[in-house]
LUMBAZA-455319 format. One record per residue: chain; x, y, z of N, C-alpha, C in turn; residue number from 1. Coordinates in steps of 0.1 Angstrom, whole numbers, plus 5000, padded with zeros to 4 digits. Each point is the difference from the previous one (the first is absolute). Example, Ala and Ser with C-alpha at 12.3 -4.5 7.8 and 13.67 -1.06 7.14 Angstrom:
LUMBAZA-455319
   chain   n_c1   n_c2   n_c3   ca_c1   ca_c2   ca_c3   c_c1   c_c2   c_c3   resi
       A   5132   4943   5078    4991    5012    5000   5009   5012   5000      1
       A   4996   5011   4993    5009    5011    5000   4992   5011   5008      2
END
This chain:
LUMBAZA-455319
   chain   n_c1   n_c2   n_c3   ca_c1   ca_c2   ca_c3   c_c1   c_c2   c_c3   resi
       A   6357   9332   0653    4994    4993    5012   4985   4997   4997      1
       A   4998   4991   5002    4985    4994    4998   4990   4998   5014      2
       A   4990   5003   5001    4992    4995    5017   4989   4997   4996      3
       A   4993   4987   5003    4993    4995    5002   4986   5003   5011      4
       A   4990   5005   4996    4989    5006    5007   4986   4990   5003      5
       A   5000   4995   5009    4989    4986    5006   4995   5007   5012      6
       A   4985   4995   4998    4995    5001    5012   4987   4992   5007      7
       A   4995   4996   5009    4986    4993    5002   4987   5005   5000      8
       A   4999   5012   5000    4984    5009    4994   4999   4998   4987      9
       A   5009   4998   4991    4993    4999    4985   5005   5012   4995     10
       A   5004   4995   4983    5003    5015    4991   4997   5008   4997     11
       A   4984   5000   5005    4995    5013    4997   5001   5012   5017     12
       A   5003   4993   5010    5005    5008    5013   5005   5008   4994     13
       A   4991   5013   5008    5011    5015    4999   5012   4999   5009     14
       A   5005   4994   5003    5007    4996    5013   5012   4993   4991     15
       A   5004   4992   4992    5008    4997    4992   5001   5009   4985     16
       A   4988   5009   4999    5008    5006    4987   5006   5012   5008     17
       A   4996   5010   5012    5011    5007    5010   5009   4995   5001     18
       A   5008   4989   4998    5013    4992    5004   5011   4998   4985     19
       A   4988   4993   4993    5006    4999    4986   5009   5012   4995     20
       A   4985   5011   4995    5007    5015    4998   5008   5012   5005     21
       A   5000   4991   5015    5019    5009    5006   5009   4989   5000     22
       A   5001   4992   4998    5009    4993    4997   5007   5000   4987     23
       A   4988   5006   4986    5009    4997    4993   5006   5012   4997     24
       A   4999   5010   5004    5011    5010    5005   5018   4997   5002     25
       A   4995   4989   5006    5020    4992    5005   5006   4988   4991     26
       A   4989   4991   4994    5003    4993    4987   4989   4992   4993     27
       A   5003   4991   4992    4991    4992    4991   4993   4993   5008     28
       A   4982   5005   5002    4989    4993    5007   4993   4991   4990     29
       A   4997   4988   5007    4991    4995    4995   4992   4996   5006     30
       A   4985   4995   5001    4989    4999    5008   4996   4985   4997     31
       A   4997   4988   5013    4994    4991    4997   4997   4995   5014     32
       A   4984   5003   4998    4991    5000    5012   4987   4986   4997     33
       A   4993   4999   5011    4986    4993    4994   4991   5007   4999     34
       A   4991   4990   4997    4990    5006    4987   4991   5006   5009     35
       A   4999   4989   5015    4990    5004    5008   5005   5003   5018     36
       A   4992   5007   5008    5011    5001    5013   5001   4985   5003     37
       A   5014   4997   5008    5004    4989    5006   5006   5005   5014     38
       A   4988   5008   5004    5010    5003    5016   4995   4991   5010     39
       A   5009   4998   5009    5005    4984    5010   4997   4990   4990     40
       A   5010   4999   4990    5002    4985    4994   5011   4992   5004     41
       A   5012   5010   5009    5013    5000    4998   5006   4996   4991     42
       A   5011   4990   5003    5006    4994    4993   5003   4989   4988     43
       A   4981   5001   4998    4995    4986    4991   5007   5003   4991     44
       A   5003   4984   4987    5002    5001    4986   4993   4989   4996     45
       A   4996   5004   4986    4992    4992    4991   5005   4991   4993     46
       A   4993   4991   5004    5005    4991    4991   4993   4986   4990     47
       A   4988   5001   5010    4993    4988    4996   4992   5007   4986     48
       A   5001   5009   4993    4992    5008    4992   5008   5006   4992     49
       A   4996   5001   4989    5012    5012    4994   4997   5012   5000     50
       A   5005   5012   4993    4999    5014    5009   5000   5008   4982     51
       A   4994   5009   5007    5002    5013    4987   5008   5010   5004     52
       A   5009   5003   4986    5009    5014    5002   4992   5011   4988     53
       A   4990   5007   5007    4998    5010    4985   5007   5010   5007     54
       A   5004   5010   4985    5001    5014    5002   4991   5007   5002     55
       A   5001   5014   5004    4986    5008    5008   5004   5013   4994     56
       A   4992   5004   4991    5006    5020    4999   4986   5008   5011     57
       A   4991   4992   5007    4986    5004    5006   5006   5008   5014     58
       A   5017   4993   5007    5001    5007    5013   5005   5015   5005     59
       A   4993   5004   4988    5003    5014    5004   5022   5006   5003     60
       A   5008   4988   4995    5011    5002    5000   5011   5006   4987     61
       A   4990   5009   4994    5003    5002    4989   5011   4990   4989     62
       A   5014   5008   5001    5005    4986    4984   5007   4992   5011     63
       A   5002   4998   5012    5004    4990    5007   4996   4985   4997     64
       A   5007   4990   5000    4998    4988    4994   4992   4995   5014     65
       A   4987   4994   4993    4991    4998    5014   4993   4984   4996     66
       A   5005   4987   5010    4993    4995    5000   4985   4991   5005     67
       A   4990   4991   5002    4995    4995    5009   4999   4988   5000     68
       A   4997   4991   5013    5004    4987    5000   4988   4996   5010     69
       A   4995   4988   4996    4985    4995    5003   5002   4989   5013     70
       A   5014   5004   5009    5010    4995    5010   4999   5004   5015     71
       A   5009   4997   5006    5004    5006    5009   5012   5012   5001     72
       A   5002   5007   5010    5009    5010    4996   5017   4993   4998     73
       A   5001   4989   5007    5014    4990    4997   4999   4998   4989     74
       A   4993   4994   4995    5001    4997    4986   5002   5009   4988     75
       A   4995   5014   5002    5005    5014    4992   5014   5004   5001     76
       A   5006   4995   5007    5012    4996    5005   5009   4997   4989     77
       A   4993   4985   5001    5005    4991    4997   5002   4996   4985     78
       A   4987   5004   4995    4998    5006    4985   5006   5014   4994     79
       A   4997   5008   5010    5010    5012    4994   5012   5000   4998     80
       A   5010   4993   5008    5014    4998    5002   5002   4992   4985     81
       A   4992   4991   4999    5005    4983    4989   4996   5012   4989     82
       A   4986   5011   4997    4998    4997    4987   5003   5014   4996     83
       A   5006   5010   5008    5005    5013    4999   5010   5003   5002     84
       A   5012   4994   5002    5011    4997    5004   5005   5005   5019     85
       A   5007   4997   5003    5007    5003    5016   5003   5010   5003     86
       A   4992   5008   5015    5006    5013    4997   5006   5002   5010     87
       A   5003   5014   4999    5011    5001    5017   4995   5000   5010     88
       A   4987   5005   5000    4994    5001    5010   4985   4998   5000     89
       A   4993   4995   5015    4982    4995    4996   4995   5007   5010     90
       A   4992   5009   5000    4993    5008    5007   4984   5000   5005     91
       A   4993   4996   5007    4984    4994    5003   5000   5016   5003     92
       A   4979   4997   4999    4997    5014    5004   4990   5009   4991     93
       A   4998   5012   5005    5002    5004    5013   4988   4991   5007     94
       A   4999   4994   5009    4988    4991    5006   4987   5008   5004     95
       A   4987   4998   5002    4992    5011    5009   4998   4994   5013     96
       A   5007   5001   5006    5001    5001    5016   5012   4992   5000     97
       A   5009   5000   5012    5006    4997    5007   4998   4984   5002     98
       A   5022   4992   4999    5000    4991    5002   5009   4995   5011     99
       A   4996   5003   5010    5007    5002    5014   5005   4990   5006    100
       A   5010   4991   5007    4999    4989    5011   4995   4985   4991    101
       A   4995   4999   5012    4996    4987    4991   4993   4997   4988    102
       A   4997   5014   4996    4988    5001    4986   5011   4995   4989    103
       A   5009   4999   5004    5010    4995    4987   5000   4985   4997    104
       A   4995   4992   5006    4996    4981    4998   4993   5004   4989    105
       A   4983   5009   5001    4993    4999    4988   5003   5007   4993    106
       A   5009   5016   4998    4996    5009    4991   5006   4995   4983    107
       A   4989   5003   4992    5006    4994    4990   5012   5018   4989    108
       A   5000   5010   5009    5009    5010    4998   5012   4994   5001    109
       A   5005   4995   5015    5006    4993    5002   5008   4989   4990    110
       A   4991   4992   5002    5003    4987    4989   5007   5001   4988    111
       A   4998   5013   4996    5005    5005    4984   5015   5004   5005    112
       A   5000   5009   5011    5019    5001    5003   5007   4988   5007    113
       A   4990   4990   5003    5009    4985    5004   5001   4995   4989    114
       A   4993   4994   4990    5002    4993    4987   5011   5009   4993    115
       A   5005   5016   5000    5012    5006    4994   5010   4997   5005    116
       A   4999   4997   5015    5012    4999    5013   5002   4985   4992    117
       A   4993   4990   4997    5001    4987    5002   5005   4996   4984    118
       A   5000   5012   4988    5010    4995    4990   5011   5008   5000    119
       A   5002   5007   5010    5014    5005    5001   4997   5019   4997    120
       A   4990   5007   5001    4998    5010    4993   4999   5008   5014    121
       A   5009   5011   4999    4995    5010    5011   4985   5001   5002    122
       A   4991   5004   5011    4983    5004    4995   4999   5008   5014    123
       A   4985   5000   4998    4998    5018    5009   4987   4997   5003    124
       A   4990   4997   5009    4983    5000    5000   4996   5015   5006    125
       A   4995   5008   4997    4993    5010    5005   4985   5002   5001    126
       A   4997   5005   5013    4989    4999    5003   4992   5015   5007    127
       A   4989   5004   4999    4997    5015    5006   4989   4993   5006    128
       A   5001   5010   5013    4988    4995    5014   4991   5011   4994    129
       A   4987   4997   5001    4985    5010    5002   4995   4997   5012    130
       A   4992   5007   5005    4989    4997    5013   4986   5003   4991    131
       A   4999   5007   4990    4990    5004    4994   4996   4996   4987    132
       A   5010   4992   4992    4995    4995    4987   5006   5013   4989    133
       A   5007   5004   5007    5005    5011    4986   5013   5002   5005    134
       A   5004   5000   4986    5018    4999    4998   5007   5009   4992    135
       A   5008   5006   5010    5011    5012    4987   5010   4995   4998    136
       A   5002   4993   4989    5013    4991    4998   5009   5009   5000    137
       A   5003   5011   4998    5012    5011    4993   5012   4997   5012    138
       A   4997   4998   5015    5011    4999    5005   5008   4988   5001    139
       A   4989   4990   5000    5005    4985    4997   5007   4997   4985    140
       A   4998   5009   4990    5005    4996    4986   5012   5009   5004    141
       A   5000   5011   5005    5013    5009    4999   5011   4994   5008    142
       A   5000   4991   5009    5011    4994    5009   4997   4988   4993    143
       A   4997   4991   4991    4999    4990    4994   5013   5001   4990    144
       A   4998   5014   4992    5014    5005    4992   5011   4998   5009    145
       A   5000   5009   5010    5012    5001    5013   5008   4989   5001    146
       A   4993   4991   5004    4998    4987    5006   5006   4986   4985    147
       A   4996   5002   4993    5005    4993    4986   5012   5009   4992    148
       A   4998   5009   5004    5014    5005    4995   5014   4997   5008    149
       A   4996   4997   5012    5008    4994    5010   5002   4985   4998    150
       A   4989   4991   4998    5008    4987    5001   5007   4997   4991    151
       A   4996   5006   4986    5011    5000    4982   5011   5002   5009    152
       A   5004   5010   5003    5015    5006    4999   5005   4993   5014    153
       A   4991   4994   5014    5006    4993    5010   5000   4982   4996    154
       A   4988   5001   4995    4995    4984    5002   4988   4997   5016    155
       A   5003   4983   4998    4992    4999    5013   5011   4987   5005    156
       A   5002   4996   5016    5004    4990    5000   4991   4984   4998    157
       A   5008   4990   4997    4996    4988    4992   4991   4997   5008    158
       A   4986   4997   4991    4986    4993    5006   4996   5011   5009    159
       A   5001   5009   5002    4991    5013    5008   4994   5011   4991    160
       A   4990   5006   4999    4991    5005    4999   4997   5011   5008    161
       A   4994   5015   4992    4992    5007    5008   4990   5003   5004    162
       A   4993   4996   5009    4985    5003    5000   4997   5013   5004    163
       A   4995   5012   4994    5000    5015    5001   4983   5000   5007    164
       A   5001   5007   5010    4982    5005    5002   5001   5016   5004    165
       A   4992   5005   4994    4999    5019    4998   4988   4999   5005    166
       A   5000   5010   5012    4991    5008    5007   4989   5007   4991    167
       A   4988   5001   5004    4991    5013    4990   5000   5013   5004    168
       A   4999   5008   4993    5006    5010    5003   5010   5006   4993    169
       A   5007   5009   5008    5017    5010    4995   5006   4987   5011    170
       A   5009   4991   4994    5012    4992    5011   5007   5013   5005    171
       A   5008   4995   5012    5003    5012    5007   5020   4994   5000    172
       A   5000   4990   4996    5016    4991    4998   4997   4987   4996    173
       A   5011   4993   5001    5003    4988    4996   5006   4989   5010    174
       A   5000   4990   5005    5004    4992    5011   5003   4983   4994    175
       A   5010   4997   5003    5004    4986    4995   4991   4994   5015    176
       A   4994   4989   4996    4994    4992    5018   4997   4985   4989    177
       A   4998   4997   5016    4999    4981    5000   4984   5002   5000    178
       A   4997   4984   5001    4984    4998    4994   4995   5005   5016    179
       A   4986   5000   4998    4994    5005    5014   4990   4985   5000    180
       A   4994   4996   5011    4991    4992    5002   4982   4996   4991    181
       A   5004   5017   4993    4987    5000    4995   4994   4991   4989    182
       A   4987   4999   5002    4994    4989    4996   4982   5002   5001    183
       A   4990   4993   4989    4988    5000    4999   4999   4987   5008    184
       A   4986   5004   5011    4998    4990    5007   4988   4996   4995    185
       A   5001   4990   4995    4986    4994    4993   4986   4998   5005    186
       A   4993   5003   4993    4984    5001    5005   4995   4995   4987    187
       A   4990   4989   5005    4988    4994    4989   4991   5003   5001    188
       A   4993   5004   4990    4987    5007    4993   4991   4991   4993    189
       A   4989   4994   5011    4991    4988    4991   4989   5008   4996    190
       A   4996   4997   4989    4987    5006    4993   4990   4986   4997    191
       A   4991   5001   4997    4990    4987    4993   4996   5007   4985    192
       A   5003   4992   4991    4995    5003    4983   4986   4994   4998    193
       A   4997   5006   4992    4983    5000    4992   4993   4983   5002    194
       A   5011   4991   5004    4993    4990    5000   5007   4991   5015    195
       A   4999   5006   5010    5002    5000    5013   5017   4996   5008    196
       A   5006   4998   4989    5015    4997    5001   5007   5007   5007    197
       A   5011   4998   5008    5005    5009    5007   5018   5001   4990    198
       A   5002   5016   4998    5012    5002    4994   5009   5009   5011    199
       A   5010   5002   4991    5010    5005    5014   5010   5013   4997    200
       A   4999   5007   5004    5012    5013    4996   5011   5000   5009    201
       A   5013   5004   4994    5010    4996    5013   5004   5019   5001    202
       A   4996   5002   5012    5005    5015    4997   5011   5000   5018    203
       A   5005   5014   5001    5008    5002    5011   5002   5014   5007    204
       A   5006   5003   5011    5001    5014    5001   5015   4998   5005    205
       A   5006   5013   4994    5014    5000    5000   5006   5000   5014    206
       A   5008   4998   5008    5009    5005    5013   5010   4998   4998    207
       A   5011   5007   5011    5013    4996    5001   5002   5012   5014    208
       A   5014   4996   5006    5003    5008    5013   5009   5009   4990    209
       A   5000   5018   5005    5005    5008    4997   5016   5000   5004    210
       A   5006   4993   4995    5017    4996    5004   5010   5009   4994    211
       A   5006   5008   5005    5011    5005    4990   5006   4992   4993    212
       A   5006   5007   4992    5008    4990    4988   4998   4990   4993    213
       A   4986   5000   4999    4995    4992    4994   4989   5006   4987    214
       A   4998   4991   4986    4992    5011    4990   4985   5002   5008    215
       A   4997   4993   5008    4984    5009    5005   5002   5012   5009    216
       A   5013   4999   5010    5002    5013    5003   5003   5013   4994    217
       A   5009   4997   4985    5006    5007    4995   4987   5007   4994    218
       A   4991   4990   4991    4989    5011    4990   4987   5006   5013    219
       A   5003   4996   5011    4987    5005    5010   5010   5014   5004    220
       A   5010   5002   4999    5005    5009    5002   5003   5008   4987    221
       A   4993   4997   4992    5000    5009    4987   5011   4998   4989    222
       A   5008   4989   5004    5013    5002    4991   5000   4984   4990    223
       A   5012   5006   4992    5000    4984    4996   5006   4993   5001    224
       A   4997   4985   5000    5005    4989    5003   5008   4994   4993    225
       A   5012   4993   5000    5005    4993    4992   5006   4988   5008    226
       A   5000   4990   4996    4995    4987    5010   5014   4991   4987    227
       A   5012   4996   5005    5005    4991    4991   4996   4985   5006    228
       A   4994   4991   4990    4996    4991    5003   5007   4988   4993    229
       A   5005   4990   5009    5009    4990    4989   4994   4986   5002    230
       A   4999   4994   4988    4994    4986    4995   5004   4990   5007    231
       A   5012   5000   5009    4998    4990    5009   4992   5000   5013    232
       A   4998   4986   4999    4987    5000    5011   5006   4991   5014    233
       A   5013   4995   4996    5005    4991    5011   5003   5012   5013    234
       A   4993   4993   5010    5005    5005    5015   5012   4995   5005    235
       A   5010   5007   4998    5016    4996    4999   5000   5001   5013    236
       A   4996   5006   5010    4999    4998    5014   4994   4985   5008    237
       A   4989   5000   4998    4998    4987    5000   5005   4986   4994    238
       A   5006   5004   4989    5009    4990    4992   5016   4992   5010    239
       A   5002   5015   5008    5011    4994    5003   4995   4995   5019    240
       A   4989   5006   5001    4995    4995    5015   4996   4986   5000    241
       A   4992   4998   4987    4999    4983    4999   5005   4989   4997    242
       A   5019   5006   4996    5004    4994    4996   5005   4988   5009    243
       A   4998   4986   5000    5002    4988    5006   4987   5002   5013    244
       A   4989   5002   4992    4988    5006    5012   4991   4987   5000    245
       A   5000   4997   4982    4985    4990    4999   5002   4990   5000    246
       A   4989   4994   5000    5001    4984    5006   5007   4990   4983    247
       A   5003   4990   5001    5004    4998    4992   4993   4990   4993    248
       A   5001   4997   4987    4992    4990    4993   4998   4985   5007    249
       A   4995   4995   5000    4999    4985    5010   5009   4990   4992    250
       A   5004   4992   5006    5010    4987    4992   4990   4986   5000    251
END
């Protein structure tokens, strides 16, 4: 078994070599991350530019095959799959904070198990919440094994995905839930530079309603989340409410 190790903090994240090294516990890891963080890139790919694949012995991932890519995290993907061969499975991660609700449009954690979902490759994004900036990956890597040792021998169904988010802390269980509402509500930050210009920071503060069964309820209640999320985007409800709804092309 082969698994594929991507993530959007970059290969030097302690946060992906925690993930790499229990994983290769269960089979053949290989690592190919960017060179630099790409968190909220989502789901870009490169293309107007060409890209670099070096090898890395610097990520602290001992003899594990480790690469880095001067990309987006899709594109580590994308390059990993073509220039390392296909594996059974693609695993993001571990993220530093939480990719909750709607944080999934940008997260580029994310993006790395849709671009797996999207060549046919089981994939997994995992992500650990902090409130304080400090992370004990040991519980998030140890159900990461759990959790990948399960989709090898289950699978996933076609075009769905896991999106995993682990509590900080001791998790107290595990919960399958739907997305919750949560989302960064955007706030701009003007500053003036050295020569009177006005520049702009886009920052946010997190919310969402505390809903059962959903992954914000599940990790505010200490546990973890597991969110199956599937690549279609069509509202099949609306599809068949509109059907003979719209106006028609003019003659």
């Amino acid at each position: 078994m082969k698994i594929l190790v991507a993530n959007d903090d970059g290969i030097f994240s302690p946060g992906i070599k925690a993930l790499a090294l229990a994983l290769s516990s269960l089979a053949q890891v290989y690592v190919v991350a960017p060179d630099a963080e790409q968190s909220g890139v989502g789901h870009g790919i490169t293309f107007r530019r060409p890209l670099r694949f070096t090898h890395t012995a610097a990520a602290g991932l001992g003899d594990l095959p480790a690469y880095r890519v001067d990309g987006t995290p899709a594109d580590c993907v994308v390059l990993g799959v073509s220039l390392l061969g296909r594996p059974d499975l693609v695993v993001s991660g571990i993220n530093l904070g939480a990719n909750l609700g709607h944080d999934l449009t940008r997260s580029g954690t994310v993006a790395v198990a849709i671009e797996g979902t999207q060549l046919g490759i089981p994939s997994i994004a995992i992500s650990l919440r902090s409130s304080n900036g400090e992370f004990d990956f040991a519980p998030a890597a140890s159900y990461a094994v759990q959790l990948a040792s399960w989709v090898l021998q289950h699978g996933l169904p076609k075009r769905t995905l896991f999106n995993v988010n682990v509590p900080e802390g001791q998790p107290t269980g595990v919960s399958l839930t739907a997305l919750s509402d949560h989302r960064y509500r955007d706030e701009i930050v003007e500053h003036i530079d050295p020569e009177g210009r006005p520049y702009y920071w886009v920052t946010g503060r997190p919310g969402a309603e505390h809903l059962e069964g959903t992954d914000f309820g599940a990790v505010e209640a200490g546990r973890i989340s597991v969110t199956p999320i599937r690549l279609d985007l069509t509202d099949h409800r609306a599809l068949s409410d509109l059907t003979g709804q719209l106006p028609p092309y003019p003659r």
